[in-house]
C-alpha positions in Angstrom: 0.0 0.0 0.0 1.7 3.3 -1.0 2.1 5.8 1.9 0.0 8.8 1.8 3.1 12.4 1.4 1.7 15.7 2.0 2.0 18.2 -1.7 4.6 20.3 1.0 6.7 17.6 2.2 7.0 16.3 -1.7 7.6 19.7 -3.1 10.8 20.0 0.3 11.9 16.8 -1.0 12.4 17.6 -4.9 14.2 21.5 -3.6 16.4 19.2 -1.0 17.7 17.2 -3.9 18.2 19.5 -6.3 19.7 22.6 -4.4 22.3 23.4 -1.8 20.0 24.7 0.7 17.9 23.2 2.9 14.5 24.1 3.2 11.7 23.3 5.7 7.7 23.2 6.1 5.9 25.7 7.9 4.7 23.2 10.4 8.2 21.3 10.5 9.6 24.7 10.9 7.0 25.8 13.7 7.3 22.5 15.8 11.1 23.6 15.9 10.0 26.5 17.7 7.2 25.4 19.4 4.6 27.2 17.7 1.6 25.9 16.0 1.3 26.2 12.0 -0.2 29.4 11.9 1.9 31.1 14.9 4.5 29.9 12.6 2.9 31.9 9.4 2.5 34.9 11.4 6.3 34.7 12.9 7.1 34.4 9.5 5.7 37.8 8.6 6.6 39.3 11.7 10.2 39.0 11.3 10.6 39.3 7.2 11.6 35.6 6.5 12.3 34.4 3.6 9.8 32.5 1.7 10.2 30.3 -1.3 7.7 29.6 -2.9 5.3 26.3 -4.5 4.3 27.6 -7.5 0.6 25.6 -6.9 -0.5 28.0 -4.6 -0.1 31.5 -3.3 -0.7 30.7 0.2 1.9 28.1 0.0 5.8 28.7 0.8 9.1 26.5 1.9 11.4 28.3 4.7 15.3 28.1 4.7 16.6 25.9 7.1 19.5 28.2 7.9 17.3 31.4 8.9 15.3 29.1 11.0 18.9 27.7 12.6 20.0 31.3 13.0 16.7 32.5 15.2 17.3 29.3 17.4 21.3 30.4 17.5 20.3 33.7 19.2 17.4 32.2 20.9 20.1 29.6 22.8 22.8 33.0 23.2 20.0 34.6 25.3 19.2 31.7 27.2 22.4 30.2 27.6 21.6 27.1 26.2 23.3 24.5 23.7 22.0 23.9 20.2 22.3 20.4 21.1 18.9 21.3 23.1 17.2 22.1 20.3 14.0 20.3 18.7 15.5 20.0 15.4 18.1 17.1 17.3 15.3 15.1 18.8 
């Protein structure tokens, strides 16, 4: 029985393979921050990330991996904690 892949989690999949950086959902990219999907959309507008875009739908974006490792850098700096700490290593 083929396993059922979300459209996002296809469209990370075919950008992770065909280009040097590394690119998250919005929900994979909220749960590393503990925020829900749409805290995670309105983070993402708060503080200018970038979004790339799936060309299926408007609404519809990928987030670098390496802005998202960035906010949890300065988020570990303030708290004195270790990246190893993170989500993103569970």
């Amino acid at each position: 029985m083929q396993e059922f892949k979300d459209w996002n989690l296809k469209v990370k999949e075919t950008f992770n393979a065909t280009s040097k950086e590394v690119v998250l959902t919005v929900t994979e990219a909220g749960r590393t921050l503990g925020l829900s999907k749409d805290n995670m959309k309105q983070y993402v507008e708060k503080h200018k990330l970038t979004k790339i875009p799936i060309s299926r739908s408007v609404h519809r974006y990928l987030l670098l991996k390496s802005e998202l490792d960035q906010i949890l850098d300065n988020r570990f700096d303030d708290y004195s904690l270790s990246p190893k700490d993170s989500l993103l290593n569970r």
